[in-house]
N, C-alpha and C positions, 0 to 999 in steps of 0.2 A: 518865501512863499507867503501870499499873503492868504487869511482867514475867510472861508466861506463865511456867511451866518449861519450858525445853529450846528457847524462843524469843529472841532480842535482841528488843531494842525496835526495832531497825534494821529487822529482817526482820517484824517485824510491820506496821511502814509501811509497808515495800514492798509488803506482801502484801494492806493496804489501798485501797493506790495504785494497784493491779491488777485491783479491785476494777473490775467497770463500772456505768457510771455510769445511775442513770433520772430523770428530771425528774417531778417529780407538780406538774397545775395544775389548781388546786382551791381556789375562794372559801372552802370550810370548810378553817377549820383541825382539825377532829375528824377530816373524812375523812383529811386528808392526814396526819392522826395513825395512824389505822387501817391507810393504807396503807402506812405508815413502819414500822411495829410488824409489818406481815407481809413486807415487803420489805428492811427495813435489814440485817441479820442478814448476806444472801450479795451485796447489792447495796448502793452509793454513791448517796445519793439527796442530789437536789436540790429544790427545793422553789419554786412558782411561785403566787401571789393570782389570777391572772388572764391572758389572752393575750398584751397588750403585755407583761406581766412575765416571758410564757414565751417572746417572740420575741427578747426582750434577753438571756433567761441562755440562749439554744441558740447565736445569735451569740457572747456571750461564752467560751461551752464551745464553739465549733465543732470538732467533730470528736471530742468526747469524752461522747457522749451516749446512748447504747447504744440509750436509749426512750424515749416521753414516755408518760406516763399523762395523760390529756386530760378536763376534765370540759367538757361542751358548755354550760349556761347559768351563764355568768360572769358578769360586772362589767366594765365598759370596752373589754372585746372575748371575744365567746366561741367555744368552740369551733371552731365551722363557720368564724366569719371567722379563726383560727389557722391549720388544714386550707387552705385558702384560699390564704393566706400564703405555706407550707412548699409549694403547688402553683406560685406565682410564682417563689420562688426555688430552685425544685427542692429543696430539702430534705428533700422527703416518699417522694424517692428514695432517703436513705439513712438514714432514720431512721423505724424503725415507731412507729406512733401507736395505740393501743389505749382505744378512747374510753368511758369512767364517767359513766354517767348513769341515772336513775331514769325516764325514759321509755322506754320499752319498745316503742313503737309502730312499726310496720313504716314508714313515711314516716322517718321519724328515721333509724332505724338503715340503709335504706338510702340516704339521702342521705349517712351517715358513708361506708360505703364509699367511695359515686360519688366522693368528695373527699379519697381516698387510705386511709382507715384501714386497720389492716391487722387488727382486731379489734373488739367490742363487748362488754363488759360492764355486766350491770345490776346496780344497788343496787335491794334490800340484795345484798351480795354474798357468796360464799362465799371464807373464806379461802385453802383450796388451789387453788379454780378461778382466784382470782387470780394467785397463784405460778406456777400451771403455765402458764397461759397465756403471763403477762410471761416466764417462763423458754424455751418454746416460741420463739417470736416473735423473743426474742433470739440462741437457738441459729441459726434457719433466717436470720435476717438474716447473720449470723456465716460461715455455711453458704456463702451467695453471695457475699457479698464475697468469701472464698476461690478461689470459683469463677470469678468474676470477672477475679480477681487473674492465677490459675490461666492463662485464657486468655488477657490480656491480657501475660502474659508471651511466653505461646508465638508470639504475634502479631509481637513485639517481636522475640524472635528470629529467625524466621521472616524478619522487615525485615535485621534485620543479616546475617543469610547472605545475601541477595538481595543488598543492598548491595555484601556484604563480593567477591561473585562477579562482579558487574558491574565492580566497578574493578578486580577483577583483569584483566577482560578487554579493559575499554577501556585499560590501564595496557600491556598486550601490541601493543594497535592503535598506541599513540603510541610506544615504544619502536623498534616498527618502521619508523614512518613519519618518525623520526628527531626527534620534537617532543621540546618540555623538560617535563621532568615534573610539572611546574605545570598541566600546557594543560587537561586534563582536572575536576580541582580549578577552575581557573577558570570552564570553561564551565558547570558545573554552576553556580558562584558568581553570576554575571553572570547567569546564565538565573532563576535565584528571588529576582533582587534586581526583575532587571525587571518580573517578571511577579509579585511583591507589591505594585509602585506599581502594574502594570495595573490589578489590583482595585480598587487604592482611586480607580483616577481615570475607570474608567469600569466599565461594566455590559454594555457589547457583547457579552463571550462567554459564551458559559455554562460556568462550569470549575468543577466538582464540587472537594470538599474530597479527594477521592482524587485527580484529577487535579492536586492543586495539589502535591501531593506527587510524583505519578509525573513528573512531567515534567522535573523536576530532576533524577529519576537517571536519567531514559529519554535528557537530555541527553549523559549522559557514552559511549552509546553510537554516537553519530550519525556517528562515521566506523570503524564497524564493517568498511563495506563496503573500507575501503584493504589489509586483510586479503588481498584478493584481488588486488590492484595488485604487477604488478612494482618490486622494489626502487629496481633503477636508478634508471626512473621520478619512483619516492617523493622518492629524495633523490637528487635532481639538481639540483647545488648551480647551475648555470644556468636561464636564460628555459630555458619547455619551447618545445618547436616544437608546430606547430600539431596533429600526430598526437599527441603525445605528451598534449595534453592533454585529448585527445578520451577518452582513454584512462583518464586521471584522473578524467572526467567522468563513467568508467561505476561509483563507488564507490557513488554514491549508490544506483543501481537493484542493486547486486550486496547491501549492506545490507541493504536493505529485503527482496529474495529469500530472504536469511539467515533471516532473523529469522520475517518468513514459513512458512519450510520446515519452523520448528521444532514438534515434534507437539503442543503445548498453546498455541500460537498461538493459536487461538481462544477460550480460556479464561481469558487472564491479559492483563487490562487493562495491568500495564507492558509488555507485548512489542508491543503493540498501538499504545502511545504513543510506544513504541522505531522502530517503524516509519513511524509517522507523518515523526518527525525523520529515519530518516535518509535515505527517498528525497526529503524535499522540503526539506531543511535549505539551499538551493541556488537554490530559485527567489526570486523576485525582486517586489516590490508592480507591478513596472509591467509583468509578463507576461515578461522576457526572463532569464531562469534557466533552470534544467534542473534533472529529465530531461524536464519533462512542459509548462514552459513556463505554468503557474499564474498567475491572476491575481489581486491583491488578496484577498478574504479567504476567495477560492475553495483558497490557501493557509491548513491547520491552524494556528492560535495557536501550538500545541506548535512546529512548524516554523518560525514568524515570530521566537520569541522565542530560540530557538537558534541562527538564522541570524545576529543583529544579535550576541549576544553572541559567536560566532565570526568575524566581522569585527573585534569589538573586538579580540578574542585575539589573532589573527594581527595586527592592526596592532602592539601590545605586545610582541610575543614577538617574540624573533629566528628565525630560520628558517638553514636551510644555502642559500638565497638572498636573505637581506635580514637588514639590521638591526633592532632595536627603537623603531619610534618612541616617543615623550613617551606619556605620557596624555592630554595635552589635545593633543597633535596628531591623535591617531587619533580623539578626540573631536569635531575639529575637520572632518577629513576625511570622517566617516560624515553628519555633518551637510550638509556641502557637495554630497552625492552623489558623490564619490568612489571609493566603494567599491561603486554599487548603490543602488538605490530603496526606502527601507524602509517599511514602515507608520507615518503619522505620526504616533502617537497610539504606537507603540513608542520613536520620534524622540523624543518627548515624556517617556516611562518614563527613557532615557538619560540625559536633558537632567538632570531631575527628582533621578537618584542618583547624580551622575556623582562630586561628592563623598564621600559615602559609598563606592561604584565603588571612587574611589582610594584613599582610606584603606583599605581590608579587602583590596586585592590588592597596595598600595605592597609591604610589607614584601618579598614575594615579586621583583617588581621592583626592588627596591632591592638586594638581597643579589645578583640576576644583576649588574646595573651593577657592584656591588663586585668580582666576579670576572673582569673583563674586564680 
């Protein structure tokens, strides 16, 4: 290649390479001559005989394909069955399709729409109306991506302030109520390990893909309500007496009142999930929990699945009245009914990662052991 003035050869490649990219598929090679000869110039063109030849070079270029120019009566697969295609594998979502073709007929052209195109052009064609249009098309695609991008960012952030505000404040609940700084981190852990196998091993509830999210962090909330609990109380490194823990008993309903009271309460799905768990993170599959004495799956999933993984926790964790048991002792004991009557099919979630369980909270585990 030889040297512009005032160019490297370096910067000329680059500025090739930046260049975006259009596919032309089209059995003549005159037209895709034609098209090459009005497009090459400001755009990187690729070149396709036929459909399977244009669903091999868009895979191949995934991601790097700005447009396809599309001619509808191929050879081996045409048009329509392409459009088709790029509808199966969503493609046609992010790659406009601007379809060439010599029939002109309203049936045609609107069946290219109904099958994603984002334009038609007829042969013979005019050279600018082709430019402007492939140019158009690629701007306004370019346009929403941004846009796209734009708010999907804000989204993104949006989650990390939410995030970043909840463990602040369930990080103030544990602090106070004398837990180790893990407890929190874990119960969220435990709570989206169990309720990943749920999905996959049964169909019983219906959890929306936002709920599959909120419940993990609405988890770290669930003893909101010990905020309101006298210290003493909290950390009373003995058995409580029986007042004492009637008293403890009332976190749950004080939580829930919290979270409640708050003025967009009604509007925001995590505060809603938030409360789910934390007045009923306490009842029990066979009806004898609190505050409300719940039975079976007349207890929220959100609720079942935070309850089993805060048994685990406290069995794990050491408390200022108890030691840390094992992992597979407190594995051992939730299973036996020891701790409470769970949902069998929760029973079964535990069983299923208990592995996994240990491996991703050991480390945490194992550095407290060392410090003893």
């Amino acid at each position: 290649m030889a040297e512009v003035p005032g160019h490297s050869l370096a910067a000329l490649e680059k500025l090739l390479q930046n260049k975006s990219q259009i596919l032309l598929v089209d059995d003549s090679a005159m037209n895709r001559m034609l098209l090459k000869e009005i497009l090459g110039g400001d755009y990187s063109i690729l070149e396709a005989e036929n459909g399977q030849e244009c669903l091999e070079k868009m895979q191949a270029e995934a991601g790097n394909i700005a447009l396809v120019l599309l001619d509808i009566n191929m050879p081996v697969m045409d048009g329509f069955e392409v459009l088709k295609a790029m509808n199966a594998n969503h493609t046609i979502e992010d790659i406009p399709v601007i379809m060439i073709s010599s029939d002109d007929s309203n049936a045609v052209i609107r069946k290219s729409y109904e099958l994603g195109a984002s334009d038609y052009v007829n042969r013979p064609f005019d050279a600018r109306i082709v430019y402007r249009r492939v140019t158009n098309t690629i701007k306004l695609y370019a346009k929403q991506r941004r846009l796209v991008k734009m708010v999907s960012d804000q989204i993104r952030a949006r989650e990390n302030n939410t995030d970043t505000l909840v463990g602040v404040l369930s990080h103030i609940v544990e602090f106070r109520n004398g837990e180790s700084g893990a407890h929190v981190r874990h119960i969220r852990i435990i709570t989206e390990m169990l309720l990943h196998r749920l999905l996959e091993i049964s169909n019983n509830y219906s959890i929306s893909a936002e709920q599959q999210d909120l419940i993990p962090l609405a988890s770290t909330l669930h003893d909101i309500g010990k905020i309101g609990i006298d210290e003493k109380i909290l950390n009373k490194p003995g058995r409580l007496t029986p007042e004492e823990f009637e008293v403890i008993k009332t976190h749950s309903m004080l939580g829930a009142e919290m979270l409640q009271k708050l003025e967009n309460f009604g509007e925001e799905p995590l505060l809603q999930t938030a409360y789910e768990i934390a007045r009923w993170h306490h009842e029990r599959w066979d009806g004898r929990g609190y505050p409300d004495g719940l039975k079976g799956d007349d207890i929220p999933i959100s609720a079942q699945l935070v309850a089993l993984a805060d048994a685990y926790d406290a069995l794990t964790s050491e408390r200022c009245y108890k030691k840390a048991f094992s992992h597979e002792k407190a594995v051992q004991m939730i299973q036996n009914g020891e701790c409470g009557v769970f949902n069998p099919l929760l029973l079964q979630c535990l069983t299923d990662t208990q592995d996994e369980l240990n491996e991703k909270l050991h480390p945490q585990m194992q550095e407290k052991q060392e410090k003893e």
